[in-house]
N, C-alpha and C positions, 0 to 999 in steps of 0.2 A: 639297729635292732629290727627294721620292719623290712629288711630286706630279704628277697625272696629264699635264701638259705637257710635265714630266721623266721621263715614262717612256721614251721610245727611250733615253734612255742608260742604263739598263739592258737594256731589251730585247735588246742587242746582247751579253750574258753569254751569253741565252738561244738566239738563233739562233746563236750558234758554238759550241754545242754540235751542232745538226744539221748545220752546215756541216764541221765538222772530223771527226766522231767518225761519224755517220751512223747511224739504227738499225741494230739495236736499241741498241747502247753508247751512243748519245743521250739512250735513255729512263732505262737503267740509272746514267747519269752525273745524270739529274735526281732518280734516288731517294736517292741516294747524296745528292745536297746539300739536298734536301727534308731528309733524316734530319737534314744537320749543321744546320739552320737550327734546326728546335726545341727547340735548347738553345743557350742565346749560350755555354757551356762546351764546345759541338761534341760531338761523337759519339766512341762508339769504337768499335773496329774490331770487339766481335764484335756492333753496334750494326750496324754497316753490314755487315756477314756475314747479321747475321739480314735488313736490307733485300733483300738482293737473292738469298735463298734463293727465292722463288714464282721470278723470272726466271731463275737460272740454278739446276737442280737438283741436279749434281753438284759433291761439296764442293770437289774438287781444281780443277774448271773455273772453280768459286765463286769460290776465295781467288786462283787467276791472273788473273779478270775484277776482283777489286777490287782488286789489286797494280795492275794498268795501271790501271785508271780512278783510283784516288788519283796513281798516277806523272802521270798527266795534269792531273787539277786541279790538284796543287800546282802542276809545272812551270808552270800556263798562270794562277797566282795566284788561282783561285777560294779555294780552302784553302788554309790554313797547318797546321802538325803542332806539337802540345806533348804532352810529356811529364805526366802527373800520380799520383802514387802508382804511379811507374813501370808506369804503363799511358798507350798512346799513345791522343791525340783530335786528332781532325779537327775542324777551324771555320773560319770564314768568315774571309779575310783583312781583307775591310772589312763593317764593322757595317752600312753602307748598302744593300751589296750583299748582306745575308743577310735584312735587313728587307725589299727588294723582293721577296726568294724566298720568305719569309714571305706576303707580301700579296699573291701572286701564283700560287704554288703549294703550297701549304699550307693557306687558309680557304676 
């Protein structure tokens, strides 16, 4: 599936992000799943606080810019939310689709 023939069908994760969200929350929405990809346990949230500190520098505009862009990936099933030693992590809903963002935005 992740072979290069098969790559439009994921490519299409990646343009509806610029098509829905639009810079810059386009770019911030890809750091934000850049983060959750590097751990198949997903990220946590002050994991993805500290990603998008350079883009947005004020902490209160910080934690409202990641409150929506997580509202958004789940709603739109890039991520799914678990609970672990009651601390919340973000990850990829499919394995597949966290391995293209791996091989694709990440190396």
């Amino acid at each position: 599936m992740l072979a290069p023939a098969k790559r439009a069908y994921f490519d299409y994760w990646n343009q509806r992000l610029s098509e829905e969200l639009g810079p810059p929350q386009s770019d911030w929405a890809r750091l934000v799943l850049k983060a959750c990809a590097l751990d198949a346990a997903g990220a946590s949230r002050t994991t993805l606080t500290q990603t998008l500190t350079p883009a947005v520098a004020d902490p209160a505009d910080r934690d409202s810019m990641l409150n929506w862009l997580l509202d958004v990936l789940l709603s739109d099933d890039y991520l799914t939310q678990s609970q672990a030693q009651g601390h919340s992590r973000y990850r990829f809903r499919s394995n597949l689709l966290r391995q293209f963002w791996l091989r694709r935005f990440v190396q």
